[in-house]
C-alpha positions in Angstrom: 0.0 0.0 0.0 1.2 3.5 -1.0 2.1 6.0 1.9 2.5 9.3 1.9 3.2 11.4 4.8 3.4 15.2 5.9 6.3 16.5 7.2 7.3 20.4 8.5 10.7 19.4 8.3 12.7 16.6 7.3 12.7 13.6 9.4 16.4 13.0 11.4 19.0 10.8 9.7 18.4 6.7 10.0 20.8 4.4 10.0 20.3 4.0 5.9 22.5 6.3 3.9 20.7 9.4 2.8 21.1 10.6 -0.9 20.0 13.8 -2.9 19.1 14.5 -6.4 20.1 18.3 -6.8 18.7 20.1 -9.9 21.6 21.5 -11.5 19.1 24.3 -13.6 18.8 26.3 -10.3 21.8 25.7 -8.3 24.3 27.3 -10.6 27.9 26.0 -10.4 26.4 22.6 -8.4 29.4 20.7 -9.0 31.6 23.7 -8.1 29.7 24.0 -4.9 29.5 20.5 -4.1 33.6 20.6 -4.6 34.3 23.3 -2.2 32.2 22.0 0.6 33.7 18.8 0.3 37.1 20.3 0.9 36.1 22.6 3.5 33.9 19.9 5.9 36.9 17.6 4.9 35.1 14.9 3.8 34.4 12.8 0.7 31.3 14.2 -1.4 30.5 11.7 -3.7 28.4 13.0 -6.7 27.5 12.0 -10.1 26.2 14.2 -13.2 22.6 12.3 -14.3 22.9 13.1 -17.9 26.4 12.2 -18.6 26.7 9.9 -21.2 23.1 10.4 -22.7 22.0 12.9 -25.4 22.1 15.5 -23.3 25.7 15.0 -22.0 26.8 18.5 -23.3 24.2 20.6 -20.6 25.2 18.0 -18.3 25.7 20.6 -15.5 22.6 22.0 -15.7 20.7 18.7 -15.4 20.3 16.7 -12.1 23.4 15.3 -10.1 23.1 12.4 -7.5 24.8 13.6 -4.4 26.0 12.0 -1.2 23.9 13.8 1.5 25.3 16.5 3.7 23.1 19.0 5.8 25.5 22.0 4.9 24.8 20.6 0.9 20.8 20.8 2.0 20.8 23.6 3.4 22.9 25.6 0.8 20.4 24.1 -2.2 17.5 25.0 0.0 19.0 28.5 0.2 19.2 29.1 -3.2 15.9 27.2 -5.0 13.6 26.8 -1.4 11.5 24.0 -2.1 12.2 23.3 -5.1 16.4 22.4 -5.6 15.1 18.7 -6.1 14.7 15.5 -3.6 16.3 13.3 -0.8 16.3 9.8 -0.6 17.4 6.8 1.9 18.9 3.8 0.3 21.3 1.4 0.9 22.1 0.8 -3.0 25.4 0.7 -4.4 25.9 4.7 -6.3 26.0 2.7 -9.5 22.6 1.2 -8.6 21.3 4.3 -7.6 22.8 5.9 -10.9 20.8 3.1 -13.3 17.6 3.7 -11.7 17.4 7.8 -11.6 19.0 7.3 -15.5 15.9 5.3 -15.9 13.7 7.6 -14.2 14.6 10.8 -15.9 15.0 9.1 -19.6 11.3 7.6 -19.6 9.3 8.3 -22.7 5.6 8.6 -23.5 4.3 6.7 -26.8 4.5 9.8 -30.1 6.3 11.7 -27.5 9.6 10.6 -27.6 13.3 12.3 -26.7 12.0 14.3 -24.1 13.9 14.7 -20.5 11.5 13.3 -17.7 12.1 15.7 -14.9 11.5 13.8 -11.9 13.8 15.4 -10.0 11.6 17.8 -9.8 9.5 17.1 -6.6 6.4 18.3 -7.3 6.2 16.6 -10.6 7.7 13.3 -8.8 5.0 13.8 -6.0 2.1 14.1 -8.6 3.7 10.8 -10.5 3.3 9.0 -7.3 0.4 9.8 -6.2 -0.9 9.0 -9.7 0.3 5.8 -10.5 -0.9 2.5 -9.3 0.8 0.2 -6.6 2.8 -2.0 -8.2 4.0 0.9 -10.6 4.8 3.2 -7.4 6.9 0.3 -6.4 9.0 0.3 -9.7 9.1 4.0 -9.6 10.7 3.8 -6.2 13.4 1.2 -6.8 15.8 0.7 -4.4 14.7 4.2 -2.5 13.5 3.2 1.1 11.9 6.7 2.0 12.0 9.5 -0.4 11.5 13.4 0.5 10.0 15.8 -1.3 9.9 19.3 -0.9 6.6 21.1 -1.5 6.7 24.5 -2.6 3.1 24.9 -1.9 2.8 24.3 1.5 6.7 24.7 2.5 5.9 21.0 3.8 8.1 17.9 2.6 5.9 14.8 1.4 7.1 11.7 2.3 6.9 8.5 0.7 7.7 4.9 1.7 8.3 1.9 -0.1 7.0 -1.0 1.0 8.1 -3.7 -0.6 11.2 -6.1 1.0 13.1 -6.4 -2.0 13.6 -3.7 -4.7 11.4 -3.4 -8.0 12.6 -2.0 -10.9 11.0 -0.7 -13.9 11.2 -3.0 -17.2 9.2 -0.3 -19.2 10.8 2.6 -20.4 7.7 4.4 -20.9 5.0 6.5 -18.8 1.1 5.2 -19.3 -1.2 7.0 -20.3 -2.7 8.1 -16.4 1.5 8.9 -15.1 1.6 11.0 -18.7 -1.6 13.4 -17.5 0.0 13.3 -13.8 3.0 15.3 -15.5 0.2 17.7 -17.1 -1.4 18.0 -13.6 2.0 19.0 -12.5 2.8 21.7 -14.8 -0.7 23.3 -14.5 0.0 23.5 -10.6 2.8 25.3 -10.8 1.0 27.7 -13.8 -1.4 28.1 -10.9 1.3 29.4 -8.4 2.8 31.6 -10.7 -0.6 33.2 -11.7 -0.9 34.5 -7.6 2.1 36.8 -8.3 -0.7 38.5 -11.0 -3.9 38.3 -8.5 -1.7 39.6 -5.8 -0.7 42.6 -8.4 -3.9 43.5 -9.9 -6.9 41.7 -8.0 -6.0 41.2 -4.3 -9.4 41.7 -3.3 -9.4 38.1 -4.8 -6.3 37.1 -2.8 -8.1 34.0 0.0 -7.4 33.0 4.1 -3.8 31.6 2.9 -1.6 31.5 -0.3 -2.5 27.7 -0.6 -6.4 29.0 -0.4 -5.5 31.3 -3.8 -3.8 28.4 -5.2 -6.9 26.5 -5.0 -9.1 28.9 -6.4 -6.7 29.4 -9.2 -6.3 26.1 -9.7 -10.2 25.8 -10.3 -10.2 28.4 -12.6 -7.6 26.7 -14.8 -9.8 23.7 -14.4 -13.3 25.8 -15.6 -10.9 26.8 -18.5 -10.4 23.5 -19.5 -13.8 22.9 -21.1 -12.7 25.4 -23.6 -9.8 23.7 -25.0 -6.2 23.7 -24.4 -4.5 27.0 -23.4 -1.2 28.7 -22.6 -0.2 30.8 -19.5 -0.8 33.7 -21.5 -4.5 33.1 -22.4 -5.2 31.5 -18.7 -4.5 34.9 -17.1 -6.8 36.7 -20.0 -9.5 34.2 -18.2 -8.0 34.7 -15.0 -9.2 38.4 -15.1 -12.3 38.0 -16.8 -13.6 35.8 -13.5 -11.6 38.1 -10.9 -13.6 41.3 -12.5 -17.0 39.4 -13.2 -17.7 36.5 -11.4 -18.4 32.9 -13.0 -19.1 34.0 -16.7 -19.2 30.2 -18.0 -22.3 28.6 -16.7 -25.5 29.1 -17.3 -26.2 31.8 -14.5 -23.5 34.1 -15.9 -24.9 37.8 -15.0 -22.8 38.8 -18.6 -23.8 36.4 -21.5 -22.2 38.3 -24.4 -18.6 37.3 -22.3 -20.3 33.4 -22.3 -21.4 33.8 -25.7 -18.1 34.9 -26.6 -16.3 32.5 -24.8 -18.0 29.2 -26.2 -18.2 30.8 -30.1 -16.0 27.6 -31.3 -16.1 29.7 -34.9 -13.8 31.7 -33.3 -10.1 30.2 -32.0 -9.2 29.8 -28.4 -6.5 33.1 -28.2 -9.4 35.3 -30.2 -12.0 34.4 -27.6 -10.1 34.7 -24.7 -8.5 38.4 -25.8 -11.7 39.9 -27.1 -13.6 38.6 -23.7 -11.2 40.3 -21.6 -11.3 43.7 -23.2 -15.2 43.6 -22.7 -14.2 42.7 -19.3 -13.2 45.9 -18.7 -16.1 48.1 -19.5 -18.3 45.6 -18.2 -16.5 45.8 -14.8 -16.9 49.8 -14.7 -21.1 48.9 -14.6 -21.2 45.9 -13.0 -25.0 43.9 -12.7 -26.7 43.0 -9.9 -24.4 41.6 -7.1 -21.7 39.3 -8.2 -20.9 37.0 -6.2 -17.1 35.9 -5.2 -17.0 32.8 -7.1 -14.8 30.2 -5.4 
């Protein structure tokens, strides 16, 4: 059975050895850093670049690096990308096992999708995998990784999940299914969502909830409303964004503005026209508004 756990702040050390998988993107000069440490704490860092020898061996140092532990290492990552510098592990593999199985993780494919970098080091997108996948699969994903922390930027909390299986499975496919594929899409509209509270917080705070993770929510259900209209892009989600923070719910049937639902379901018209022309009538139509809107959660 699965198990995820909440955490403030990462559990103490165990007797298993604790690993890291450090995103190399946004901890500029990793390797540099993980060098120097390792000479001034006098001991032996060992580390390994993720994407050496694959395609992608040239950016190598900007892709993830399996790292020996080290709290002055955690806490210099965590420093520098809070939440997000990638995820900690217990295991008492062999590097070079360790090495195969993150190779494996970050190298999947997705059938007609093909030569694109997994990035599961990532721990929201790993934490939305998981939580996605089924038991059996979670075990394969897990490998030989006892307990595996991940860092939520959301909640500034670090999931925790365990494996329990005795021995260690590994995966035989090289490929996501279809459900672990839409997980990945879950993930990236998530953090769309958390980047889109920088705008409320700018231009609609009067929309801004109890808690950041409260806003999240509601943004997230806005992007979720959106979906019925087809797929968009960050740009067009904020368009809708501040068509519902100036009018309310304008997609269901009680919409207190039906030229902005007309608009927005006219499939004559494409997605990006819709969306732009509905918010510049958002603006007038906020400067009269009709009736009480409600706040629409």
């Amino acid at each position: 059975m699965r198990t995820f756990l909440l955490y403030a702040e990462l559990p103490p050390t165990s007797s298993l050895p604790r690993w890291m998988i450090l995103d190399g993107a946004l901890l500029p000069k990793l390797e540099y850093k993980i060098a120097t440490l390792g000479v001034e704490l006098n001991i032996n860092i060992r580390y390994y670049p993720l994407l050496r020898g694959t395609r992608w061996e040239k950016v190598s140092d900007l892709g993830p690096y399996l790292v020996t532990w080290s709290k002055e290492i955690e806490d210099w990552a965590h420093d520098t990308a809070p939440y997000r510098y990638g995820v900690i592990f217990e295991s008492d593999a062999s590097i070079g096992d360790l090495e195969t199985h993150w190779k494996k993780l970050i190298l999947c494919q997705h059938s007609g999708l093909e030569n694109q970098l997994a990035r599961l080091y990532d721990p929201i997108i790993f934490l939305y995998l998981l939580k996605a996948t089924e038991q059996t699969r979670f075990e394969s994903w897990m490998g030989p990784m006892t307990n595996l922390w991940l860092p939520n930027l959301f909640n500034q909390q670090y999931w925790e999940a365990k494996s329990s299986s005795e021995t260690p499975l590994f995966l035989k496919e090289t490929c996501f299914n279809d459900k672990e594929w839409q997980s990945l899409s879950d993930a990236s509209t998530a953090y769309t969502a958390w980047r889109l509270i920088q705008h409320i917080e700018s231009y609609f705070p009067h929309k801004l909830q109890a808690t950041k993770q409260d806003t999240h929510t509601f943004v997230l259900q806005q992007l979720s409303d959106l979906k019925q209209l087809g797929q968009v892009n960050e740009q067009l989600a904020t368009y809708y964004l501040n068509i519902v923070c100036r009018l309310g719910n304008v997609l269901g049937k009680n919409s207190l503005y039906p030229e902005i639902t007309a608009c927005l379901h006219n499939l004559k018209a494409p997605i990006e026209q819709r969306l732009k022309q509905a918010n510049q009538l958002s603006v007038s139509l906020a400067q009269n508004p009709r009736g009480s809107v409600e706040s629409y959660q």
